[in-house]
C-alpha positions as CSV (number, residue, x, y, z in Angstrom):
1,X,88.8,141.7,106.4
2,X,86.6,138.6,106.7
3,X,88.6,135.6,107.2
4,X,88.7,133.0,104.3
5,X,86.4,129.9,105.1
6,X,88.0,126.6,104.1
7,X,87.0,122.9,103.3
8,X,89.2,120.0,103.5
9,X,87.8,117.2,101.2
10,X,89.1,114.0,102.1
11,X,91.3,113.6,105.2
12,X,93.3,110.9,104.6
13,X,97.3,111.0,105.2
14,X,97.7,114.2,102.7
15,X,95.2,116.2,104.5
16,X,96.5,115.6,108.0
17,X,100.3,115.9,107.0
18,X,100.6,118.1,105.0
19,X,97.0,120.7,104.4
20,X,95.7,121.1,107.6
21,X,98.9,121.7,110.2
22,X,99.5,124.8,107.4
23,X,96.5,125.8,107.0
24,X,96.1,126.2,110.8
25,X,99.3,128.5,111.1
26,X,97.4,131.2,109.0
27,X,95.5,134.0,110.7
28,X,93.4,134.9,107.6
29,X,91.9,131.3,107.5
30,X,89.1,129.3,109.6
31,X,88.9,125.4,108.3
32,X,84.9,125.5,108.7
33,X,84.2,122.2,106.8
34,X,85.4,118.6,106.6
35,X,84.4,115.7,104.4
36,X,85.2,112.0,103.9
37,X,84.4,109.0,102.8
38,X,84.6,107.4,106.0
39,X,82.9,110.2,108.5
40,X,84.9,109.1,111.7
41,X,88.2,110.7,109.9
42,X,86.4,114.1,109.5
43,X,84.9,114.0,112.3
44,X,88.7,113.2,113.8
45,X,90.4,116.2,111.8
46,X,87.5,119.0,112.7
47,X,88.3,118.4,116.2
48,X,91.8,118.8,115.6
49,X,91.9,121.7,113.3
50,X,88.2,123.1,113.1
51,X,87.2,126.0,113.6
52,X,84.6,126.2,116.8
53,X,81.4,124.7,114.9
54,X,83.2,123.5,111.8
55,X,80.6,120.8,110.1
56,X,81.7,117.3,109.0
57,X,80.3,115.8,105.8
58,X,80.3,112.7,104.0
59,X,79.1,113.8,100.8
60,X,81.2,116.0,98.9
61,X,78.2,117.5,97.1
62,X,76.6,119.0,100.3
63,X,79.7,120.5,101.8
64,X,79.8,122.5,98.2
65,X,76.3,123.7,98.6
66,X,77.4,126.1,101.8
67,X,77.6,129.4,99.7
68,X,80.1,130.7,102.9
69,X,82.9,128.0,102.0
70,X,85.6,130.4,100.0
71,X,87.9,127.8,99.5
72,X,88.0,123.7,99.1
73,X,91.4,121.4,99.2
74,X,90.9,118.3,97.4
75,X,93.0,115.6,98.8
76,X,91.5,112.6,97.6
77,X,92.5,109.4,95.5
78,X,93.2,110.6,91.9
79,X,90.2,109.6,90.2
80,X,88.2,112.0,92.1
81,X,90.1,115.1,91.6
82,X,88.6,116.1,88.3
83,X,85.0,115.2,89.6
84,X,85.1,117.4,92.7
85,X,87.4,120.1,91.7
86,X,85.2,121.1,88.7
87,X,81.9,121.0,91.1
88,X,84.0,123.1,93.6
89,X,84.6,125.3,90.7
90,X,81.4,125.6,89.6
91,X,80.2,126.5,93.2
92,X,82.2,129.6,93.1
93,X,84.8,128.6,95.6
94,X,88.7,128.6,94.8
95,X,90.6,125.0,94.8
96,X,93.7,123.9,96.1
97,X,93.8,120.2,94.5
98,X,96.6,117.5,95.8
99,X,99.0,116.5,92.8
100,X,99.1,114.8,90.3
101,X,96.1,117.2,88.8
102,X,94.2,114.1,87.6
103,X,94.1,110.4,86.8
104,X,94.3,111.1,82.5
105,X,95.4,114.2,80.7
106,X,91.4,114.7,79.8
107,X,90.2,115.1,82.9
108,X,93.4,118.0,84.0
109,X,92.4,120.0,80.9
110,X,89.1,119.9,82.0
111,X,89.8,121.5,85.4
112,X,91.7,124.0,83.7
113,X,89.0,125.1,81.5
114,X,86.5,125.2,84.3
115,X,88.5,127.2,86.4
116,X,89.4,129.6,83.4
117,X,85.3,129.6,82.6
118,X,84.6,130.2,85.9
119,X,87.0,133.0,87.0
120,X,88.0,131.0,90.4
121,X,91.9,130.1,91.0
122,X,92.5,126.3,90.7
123,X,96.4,125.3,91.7
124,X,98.1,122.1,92.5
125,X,100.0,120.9,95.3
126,X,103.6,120.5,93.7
127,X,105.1,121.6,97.1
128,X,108.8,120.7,95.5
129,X,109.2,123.9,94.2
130,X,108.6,125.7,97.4
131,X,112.0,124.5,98.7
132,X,114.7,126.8,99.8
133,X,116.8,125.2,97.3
134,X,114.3,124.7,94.1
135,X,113.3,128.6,94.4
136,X,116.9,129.5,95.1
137,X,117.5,127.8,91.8
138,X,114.6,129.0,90.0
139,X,116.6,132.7,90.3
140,X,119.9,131.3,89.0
141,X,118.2,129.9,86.2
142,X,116.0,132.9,85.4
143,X,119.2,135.2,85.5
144,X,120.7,133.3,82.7
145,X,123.4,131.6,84.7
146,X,122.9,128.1,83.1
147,X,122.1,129.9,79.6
148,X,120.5,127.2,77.2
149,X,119.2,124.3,79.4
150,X,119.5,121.1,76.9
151,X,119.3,118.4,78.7
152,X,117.7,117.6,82.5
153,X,116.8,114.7,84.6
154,X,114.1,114.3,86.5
155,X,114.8,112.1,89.5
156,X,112.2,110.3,91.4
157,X,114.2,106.5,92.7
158,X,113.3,104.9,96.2
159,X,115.2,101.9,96.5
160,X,112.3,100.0,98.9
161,X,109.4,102.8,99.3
162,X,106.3,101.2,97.9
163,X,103.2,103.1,100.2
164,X,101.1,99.4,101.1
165,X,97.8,101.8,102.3
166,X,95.2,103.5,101.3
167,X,94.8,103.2,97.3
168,X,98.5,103.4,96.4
169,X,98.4,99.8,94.7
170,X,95.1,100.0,93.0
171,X,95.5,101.4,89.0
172,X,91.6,102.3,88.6
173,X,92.1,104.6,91.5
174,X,95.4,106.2,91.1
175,X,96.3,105.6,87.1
176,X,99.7,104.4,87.9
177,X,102.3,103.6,90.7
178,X,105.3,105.9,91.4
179,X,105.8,107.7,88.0
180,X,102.1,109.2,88.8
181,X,103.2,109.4,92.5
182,X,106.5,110.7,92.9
183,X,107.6,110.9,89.3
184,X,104.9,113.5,88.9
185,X,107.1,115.7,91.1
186,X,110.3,115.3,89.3
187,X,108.8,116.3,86.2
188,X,106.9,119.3,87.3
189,X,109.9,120.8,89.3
190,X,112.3,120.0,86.1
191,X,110.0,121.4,83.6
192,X,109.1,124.4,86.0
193,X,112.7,125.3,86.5
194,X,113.6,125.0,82.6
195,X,110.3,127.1,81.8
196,X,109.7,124.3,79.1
197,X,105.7,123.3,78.9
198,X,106.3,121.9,75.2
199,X,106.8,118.8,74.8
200,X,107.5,117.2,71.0
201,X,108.0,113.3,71.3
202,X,107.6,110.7,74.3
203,X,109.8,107.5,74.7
204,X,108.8,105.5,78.0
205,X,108.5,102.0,79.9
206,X,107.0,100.5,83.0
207,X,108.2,97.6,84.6
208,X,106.4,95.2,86.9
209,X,109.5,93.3,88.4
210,X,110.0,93.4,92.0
211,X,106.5,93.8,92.5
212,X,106.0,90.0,92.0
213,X,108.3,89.3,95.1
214,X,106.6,87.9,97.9
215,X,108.2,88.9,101.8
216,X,110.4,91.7,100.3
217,X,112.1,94.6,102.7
218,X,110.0,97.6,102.4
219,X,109.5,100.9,104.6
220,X,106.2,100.2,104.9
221,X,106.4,96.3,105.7
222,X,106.4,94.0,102.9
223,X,103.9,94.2,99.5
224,X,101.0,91.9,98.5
225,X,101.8,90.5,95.5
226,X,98.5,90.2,94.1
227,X,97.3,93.6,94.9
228,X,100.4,95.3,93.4
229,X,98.4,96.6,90.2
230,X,100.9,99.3,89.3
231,X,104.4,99.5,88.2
232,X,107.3,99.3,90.7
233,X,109.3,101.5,88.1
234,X,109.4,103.6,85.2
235,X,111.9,105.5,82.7
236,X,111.4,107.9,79.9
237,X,112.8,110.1,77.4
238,X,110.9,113.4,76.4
239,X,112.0,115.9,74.0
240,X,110.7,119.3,73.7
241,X,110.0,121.3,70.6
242,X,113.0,123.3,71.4
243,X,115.0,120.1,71.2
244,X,116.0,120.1,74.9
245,X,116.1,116.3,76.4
246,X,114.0,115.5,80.3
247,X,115.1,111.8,81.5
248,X,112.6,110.8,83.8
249,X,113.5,108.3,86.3
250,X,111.2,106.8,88.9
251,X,110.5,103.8,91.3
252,X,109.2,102.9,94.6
253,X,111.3,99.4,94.4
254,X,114.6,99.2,92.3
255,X,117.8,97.4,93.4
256,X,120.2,100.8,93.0
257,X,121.9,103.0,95.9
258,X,121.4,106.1,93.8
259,X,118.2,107.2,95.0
260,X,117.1,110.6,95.2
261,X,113.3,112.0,95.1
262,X,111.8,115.1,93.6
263,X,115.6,116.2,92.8
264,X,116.5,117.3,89.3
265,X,120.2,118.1,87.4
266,X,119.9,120.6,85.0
267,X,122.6,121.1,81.9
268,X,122.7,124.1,80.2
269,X,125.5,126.1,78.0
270,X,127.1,128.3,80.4
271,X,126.7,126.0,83.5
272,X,124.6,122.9,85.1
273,X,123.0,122.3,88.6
274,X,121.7,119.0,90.4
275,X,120.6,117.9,94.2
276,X,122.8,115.5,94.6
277,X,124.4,116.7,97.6
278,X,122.3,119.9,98.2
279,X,122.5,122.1,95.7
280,X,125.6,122.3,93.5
281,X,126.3,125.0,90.9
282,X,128.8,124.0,88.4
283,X,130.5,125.6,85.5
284,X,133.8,127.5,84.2
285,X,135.5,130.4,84.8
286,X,138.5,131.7,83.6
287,X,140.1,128.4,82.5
288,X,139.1,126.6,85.8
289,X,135.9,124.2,86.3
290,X,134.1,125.2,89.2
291,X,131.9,123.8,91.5
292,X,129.8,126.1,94.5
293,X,128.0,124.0,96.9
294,X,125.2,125.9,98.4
295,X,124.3,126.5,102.2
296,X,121.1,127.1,103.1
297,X,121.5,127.0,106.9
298,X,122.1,130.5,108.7
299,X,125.5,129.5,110.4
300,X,125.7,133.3,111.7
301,X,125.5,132.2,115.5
302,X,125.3,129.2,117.6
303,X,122.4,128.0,118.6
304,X,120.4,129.4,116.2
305,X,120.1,128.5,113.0
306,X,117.8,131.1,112.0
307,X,113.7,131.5,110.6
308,X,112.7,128.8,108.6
309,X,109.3,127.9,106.9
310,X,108.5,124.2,105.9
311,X,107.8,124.0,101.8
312,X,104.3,122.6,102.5
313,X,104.0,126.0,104.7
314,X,105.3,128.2,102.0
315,X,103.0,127.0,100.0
316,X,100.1,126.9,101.3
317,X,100.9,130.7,102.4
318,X,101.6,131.8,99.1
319,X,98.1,129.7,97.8
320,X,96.5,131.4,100.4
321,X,98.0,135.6,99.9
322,X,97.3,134.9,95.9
323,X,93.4,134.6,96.8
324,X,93.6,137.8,99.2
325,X,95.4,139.6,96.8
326,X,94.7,138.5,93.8
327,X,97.8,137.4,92.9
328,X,99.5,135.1,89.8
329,X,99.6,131.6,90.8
330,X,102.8,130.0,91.7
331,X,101.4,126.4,90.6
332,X,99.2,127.2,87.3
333,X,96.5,124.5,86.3
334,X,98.1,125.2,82.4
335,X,101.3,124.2,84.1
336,X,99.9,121.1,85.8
337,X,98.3,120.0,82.5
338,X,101.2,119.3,80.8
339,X,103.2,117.3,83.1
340,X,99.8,115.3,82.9
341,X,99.8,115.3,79.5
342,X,103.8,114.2,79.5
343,X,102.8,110.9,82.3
344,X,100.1,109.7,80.5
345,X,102.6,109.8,77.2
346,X,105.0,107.4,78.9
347,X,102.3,105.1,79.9
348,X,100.9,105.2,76.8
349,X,104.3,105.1,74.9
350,X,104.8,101.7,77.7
351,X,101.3,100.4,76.5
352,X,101.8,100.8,72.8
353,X,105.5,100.3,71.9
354,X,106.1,103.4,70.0
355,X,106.9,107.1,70.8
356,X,104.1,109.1,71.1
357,X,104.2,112.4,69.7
358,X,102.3,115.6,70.6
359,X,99.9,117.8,68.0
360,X,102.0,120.5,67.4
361,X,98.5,122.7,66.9
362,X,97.8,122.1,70.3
């Protein structure tokens, strides 16, 4: 068969450490087309991963008119996605578009209705639940092992991580700071693993606290101040329409020790699961609490510690075999929607003061 031709829109951070080294591993793929804002970083990642005569753009617009471009991935700022991954759409080509799906709710359901009116796939990149240990627990909770799942937590806490490049600080790109970041993934690997895409009533705050220090530690050397525009942190409560509770959790900056990142605990009638140390399994059988600790290394000779595939390689495998083969997305825009939908609720329920409660006709 014909290989697929790709496009790489934006290729920023995202793009170069995540898109293109997997999208290079895959024989049924050529990357024939590269675009950015600023030309020198396309020009830099088609001679890195292009394909011999791959073009470099500057304009989205005219990288979409190429009728031979199969596929685009979209890994610009957030306020962008909707814009470009409804014209990519609408030029016939599939789209692989970098999380969260969009900057407001609005604009993710209308990706989702262009790609349904158009017939092309549309997915986004919540690599999360390509890890060994998300899909192993995807199974256990799709056998029943947990039974009811009632409550969950969705953990996204750094204690210093705020990102100080790029358009990490500025709200009119991005919408937010970390709940729209790295809260985004918590929520969609929570709500993917319960199966639960309906929410009923959302209770949230932001806070803008350490933000305001000037010289603070930070992974990334220290913050300006000023040009901190988003929140450092943010909390919420969402209940679903079957009554089940998600605590959200998320920061880039918060004085705690109990960090973890797109890690969940799960709490259901029969058993409960959480990442806090791998992944634990927890429950009771015959009169005994239990708890199984999972191992996810080989351990059946030394030396070797056998085949392993990256999440971000995974998934941009499994993106790629569902175009050849027509298969069901693991990520589905409907999905993505939703835990939109759920973010822009907390800052909403943040800006307002109130819960804000979802239209039960929707």
């Amino acid at each position: 068969m014909n290989k697929l031709q790709v496009a790489i829109i934006g290729c920023g951070g995202i793009a170069n450490g995540k898109h293109l080294p997997s999208l290079s591993k895959i024989d049924q793929v050529e990357i024939v087309a590269f675009c950015d804002l600023i030309v020198e970083r396309a020009e830099q990642a088609a001679d890195k991963y292009g394909h011999p005569g791959a073009k470099v753009f500057d304009d989205y617009r005219e990288l979409l008119a190429n009728p031979s471009i199969d596929v685009v991935h979209i890994c610009t700022p957030n306020d962008s996605h909707a814009e470009i991954s409804i014209a990519a759409l609408e030029a016939g080509k599939h789209v692989m578009c970098e999380k969260p799906m969009a900057k407001t709710a609005a604009d993710a359901r209308r990706m989702a209705e262009a790609a349904k009116r158009t017939g092309k796939k549309l997915t986004i990149g919540y690599n999360n639940r390509f890890r060994a240990d998300s899909q192993y627990l995807k199974k256990v909770v799709e056998e029943g092992e947990l039974g009811h799942i009632y409550l969950a937590k969705a953990h996204a806490v750094r204690r210093r991580g705020v990102p100080t490049w790029g358009v990490f600080l500025d709200e009119d790109k991005q919408g937010g700071g970390p709940l729209i970041d790295i809260g985004t993934h918590a929520l969609d690997l929570t709500m993917w693993l319960m199966n639960n895409y309906e929410p009923k009533v959302v209770l949230g705050v932001t806070y803008h606290q350490l933000s305001r220090k000037h010289n603070a530690a930070n992974s990334w050397g220290s913050w300006d101040p000023d040009k901190f525009k988003v929140e450092d942190s943010a909390f919420a409560m969402v209940i679903m329409r079957n009554g089940a509770t998600i605590m959200v959790e998320s920061s880039w900056a918060l004085n705690t020790l109990d960090t973890k990142e797109a890690k969940c605990t799960l709490c259901g009638t029969e058993g409960g699961a959480d990442m806090q140390d791998g992944l634990r399994i927890n429950g009771e059988k015959y009169g005994r609490l239990y708890v199984n600790q999972l191992q996810f290394e080989a351990k059946g000779a030394d030396f070797y510690d056998g085949k392993k595939e990256s999440m971000s390689d995974k998934e941009i495998r499994m993106w790629i075999e569902a175009i050849i083969d027509d298969k069901e997305l693991i990520v589905t825009p409907e999905q993505a929607c939703v835990v939109s939908e759920v973010l822009e609720a907390i800052y909403e329920s943040n800006r307002t003061g109130r819960a804000v409660y979802f239209d039960e006709s929707n």
